[in-house]
Structure formats: C-alpha cells, structure tokens
N, C-alpha and C positions, 0 to 999 in steps of 0.2 A: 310492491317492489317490482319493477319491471326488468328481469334480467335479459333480455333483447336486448334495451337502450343500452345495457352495460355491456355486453361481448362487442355492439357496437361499438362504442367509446373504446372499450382495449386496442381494437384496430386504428382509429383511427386520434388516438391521444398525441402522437408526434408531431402534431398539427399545431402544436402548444411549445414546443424546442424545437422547428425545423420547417424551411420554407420546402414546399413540393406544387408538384405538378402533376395534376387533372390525365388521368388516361383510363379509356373504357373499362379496361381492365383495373382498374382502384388507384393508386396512388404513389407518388415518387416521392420521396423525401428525402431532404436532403441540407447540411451546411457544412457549406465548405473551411467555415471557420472551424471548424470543429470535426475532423474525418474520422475521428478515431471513437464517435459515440457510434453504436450499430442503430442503437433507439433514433438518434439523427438523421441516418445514412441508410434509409432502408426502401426497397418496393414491400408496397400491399399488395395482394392479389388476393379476386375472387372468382371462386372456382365457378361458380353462375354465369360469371361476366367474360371466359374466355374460350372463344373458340379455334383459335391456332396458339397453341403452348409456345413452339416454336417461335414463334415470330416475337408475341410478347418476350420471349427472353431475350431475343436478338437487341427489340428493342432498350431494353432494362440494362444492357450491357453498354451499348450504344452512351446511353443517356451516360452513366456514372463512369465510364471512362471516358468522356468529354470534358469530366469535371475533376479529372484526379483522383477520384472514392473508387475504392473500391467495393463491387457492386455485393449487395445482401439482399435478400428477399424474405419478410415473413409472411405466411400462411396464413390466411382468414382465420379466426380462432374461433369458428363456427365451421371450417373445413377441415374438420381432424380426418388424416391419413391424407389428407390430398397427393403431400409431397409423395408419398409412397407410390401414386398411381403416377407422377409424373418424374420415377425416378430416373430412368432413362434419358429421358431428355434433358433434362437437371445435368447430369454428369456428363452428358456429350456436349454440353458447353460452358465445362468446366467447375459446376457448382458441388458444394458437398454437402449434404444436409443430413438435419438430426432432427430430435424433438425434445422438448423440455415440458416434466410435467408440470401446472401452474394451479394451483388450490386456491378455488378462489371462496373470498370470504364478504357478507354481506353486512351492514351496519342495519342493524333487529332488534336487538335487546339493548336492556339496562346498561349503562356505564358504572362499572365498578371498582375503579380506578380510584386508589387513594394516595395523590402524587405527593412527591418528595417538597413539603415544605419551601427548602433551601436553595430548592432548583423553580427560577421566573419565565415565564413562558409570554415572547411578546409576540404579537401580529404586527406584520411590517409588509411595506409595497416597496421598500428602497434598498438594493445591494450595500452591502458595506466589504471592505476588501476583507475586515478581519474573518469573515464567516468563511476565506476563501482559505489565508491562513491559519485559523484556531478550529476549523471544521474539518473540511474536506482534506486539508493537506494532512493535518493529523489523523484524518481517518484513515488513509492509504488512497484516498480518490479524486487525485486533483483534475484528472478530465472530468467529472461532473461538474466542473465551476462551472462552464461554460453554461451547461446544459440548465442549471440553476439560475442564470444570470439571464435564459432568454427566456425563463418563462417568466419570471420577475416583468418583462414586457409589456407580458400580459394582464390587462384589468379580471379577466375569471381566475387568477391563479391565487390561491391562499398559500399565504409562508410566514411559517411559525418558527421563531426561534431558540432558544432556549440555553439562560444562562446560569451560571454555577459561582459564586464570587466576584458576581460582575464580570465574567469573563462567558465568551459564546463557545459554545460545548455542543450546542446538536444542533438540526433541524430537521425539518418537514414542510413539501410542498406539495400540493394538491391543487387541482382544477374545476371548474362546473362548468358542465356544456350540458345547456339548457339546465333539466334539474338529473344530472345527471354527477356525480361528485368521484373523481378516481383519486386516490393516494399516490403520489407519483415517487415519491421517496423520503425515506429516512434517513437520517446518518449522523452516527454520532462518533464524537472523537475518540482514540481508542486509551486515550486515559482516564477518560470519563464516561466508562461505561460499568453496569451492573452498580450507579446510586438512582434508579429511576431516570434518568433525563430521557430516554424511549419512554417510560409510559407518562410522564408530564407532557411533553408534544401530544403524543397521539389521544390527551385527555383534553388538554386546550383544541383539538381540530375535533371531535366529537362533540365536546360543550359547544360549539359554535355552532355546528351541523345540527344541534336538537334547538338550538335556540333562533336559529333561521328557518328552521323546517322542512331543510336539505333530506329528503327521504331513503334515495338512489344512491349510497355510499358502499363504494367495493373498494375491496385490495387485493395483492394475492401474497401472502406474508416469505418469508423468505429466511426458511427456520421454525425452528420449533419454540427456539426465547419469544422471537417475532411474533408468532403463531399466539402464546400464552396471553401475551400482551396486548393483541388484539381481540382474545377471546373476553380479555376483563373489561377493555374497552365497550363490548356488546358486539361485537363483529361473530355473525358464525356463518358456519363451514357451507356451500352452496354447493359445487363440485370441483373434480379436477379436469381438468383441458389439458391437451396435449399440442402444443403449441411449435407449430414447426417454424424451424429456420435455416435459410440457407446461405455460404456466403462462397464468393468465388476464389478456387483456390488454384490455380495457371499461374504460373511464375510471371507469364506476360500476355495482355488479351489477344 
C-alpha cells in the first residue's frame, strides 16, 4: 500500500470535477458552471514549490476574480501547518483560513459486509436526471449534481447506484488514477437511510476493487456511522491530516 501515491491523489483528485491551470506553484481549478463547489473552485499550493507567497497569492486572486469565483486555497496535505506560517500574509490579502481534521482510512482487510437483500446495487457510466432528483435533491445536496455529472465524464470514474423498489435511493462515485482508487462520495437520500443502502454501495465498490485488484483504496469517512461502515467493509484507520483551507472573505477584491 503506497500512502505517498494517496496524500498525492487527495491533492490533486479535482482534476476529475474541474478544468485548471498549470502554475509552478501547483494548481488552479476551476468551473465556472458550477462556483459554488470549493472541491471545483480551489488553488493547490505547495510549500516546496513557493518562493514569493506574496506574489503567488496576488496571483490566485487575479486568476478567480477574472472568472467570477471566488478565490479558495487548499493546503498540500502533506503541508500540515503551512497556512499557520503564512498567516500573515493570508490575511493581508483578505483570506481566512482554518483546518479541518481528515481520518484517513485504507482498504486492508476482509469485507464484512452483509448487504440488504432488498437494496440492487448497479454499475453505470450514464447520468439519469432521476439520480439528480430521487438522490441528491432529497438528500439536501443539489449542488453536488454538478459535480456528479462531470465526473461521470470521465472513463476512470466508477458510479454505483443503488436502488430500493426500483426506485434510486443512493450513490457512490470513485476514481483511479493509475492504481491509485479515492471514494469521492456517498450520499444517500434522507428517507432512505439507516436500511443498509451506505453499506450495499460501499460493498458493490469494494467487491469490485478485490476483483480487479485495485490495491490503493482510501477514504476519509465523514462520521462515526460512515466510519463503522467502512470499517466492515475492511477499510482501517491509517492517520489523521490536518487539512488547511482557505477562502476569501473582502466584501469586494
């Protein structure tokens, strides 16, 4: 299990929902269809690769108020504290940053997972609008359609759906870059939750992952149900990162 290749991919997964642009300093991402995803709308930065903070931010500013976005920045997530050593200059052009801890979890052990009969779990490469309304809307997360619909794009993205009376009730999308495999999201609708349709997904994207021979499988769960559920699946606990991010908060630039 190569956890390099993985803190790599965390950085650099938006590459999969969002067109960007190449800079010494890491990377710009960005859709303008869609402003109001951060995972869309964000700079990379690495702390290796910068040597005027300054400037890099002017430019980062520059770029996403040209485009309407407003501008966010996450933190290498192999540069824990960076933002602290660049808090100064962060704030003097207008940014506010915080950290968020991120548990990350590796796919190791057995699948233990004994899914809900009742609940069908299909692999699909093609949108259907209902997943937009019987899913996401009833989750509470209709700006994810977007962000669902462009990874769908993509030939490396697996999406599993999962239904309950012939009716679509969850999903799950994940990617592979190279043999490298990140969970990119769960979500299930909020009337259909707690009969198994989270652990029928993430049982159909693990039986696939053993059966392709996809080794390099992380997440970072998001809760303690989440957490449970990924633990039966065979996912265990690797560490936690402290993941900075920052977004601009100036009434006007």
């Amino acid at each position: 299990m190569n956890f390099e290749k993985m803190y790599l991919e965390e950085d650099l997964f938006p590459r999969e929902i969002a067109s960007y642009e190449k800079r010494d300093y890491g990377l710009l991402f960005y859709n303008e269809e869609n402003k109001d995803s951060f995972d869309s709308n964000h700079a990379i930065i690495f702390k290796e690769k910068i040597y005027d903070i300054k400037m890099v931010l002017r430019d980062i500013l520059n770029f996403y108020f040209e485009k309407g976005i407003r501008p966010n920045i996450y933190q290498s997530i192999r540069d824990e504290g960076y933002f602290d050593e660049i808090a100064s200059e962060l704030s003097a052009c207008g940014f506010e940053y915080w950290t968020e801890a991120q548990k990350y979890m590796a796919l190791s052990e057995k699948n233990t997972i004994v899914p809900n009969p009742e609940i069908i779990v299909q692999k699909t490469s093609k949108w259907n609008d209902e997943y937009g309304t019987e899913i996401f809307e009833k989750a509470g997360e209709p700006w994810e359609i977007d962000v669902a619909k462009r990874a769908l794009l993509n030939s490396n993205t697996l999406f599993f759906v999962a239904y309950y009376n012939g009716n679509p009730v969850g999903m799950t999308h994940c990617h592979i870059t190279d043999d490298v495999c990140r969970v990119d999201y769960l979500l299930v609708s909020k009337a259909h939750r707690n009969i198994g349709v989270g652990r029928a997904l993430i049982n159909s994207f693990v039986t696939y992952c053993h059966e392709n021979h996809i080794v390099n499988c992380y997440l970072w769960p998001d809760g303690e149900t989440a957490e449970r559920i990924y633990y039966e699946a065979g996912f265990r606990y690797v560490e936690t990162k402290l993941a900075g991010r920052a977004t601009y908060k100036r009434a006007n630039p």
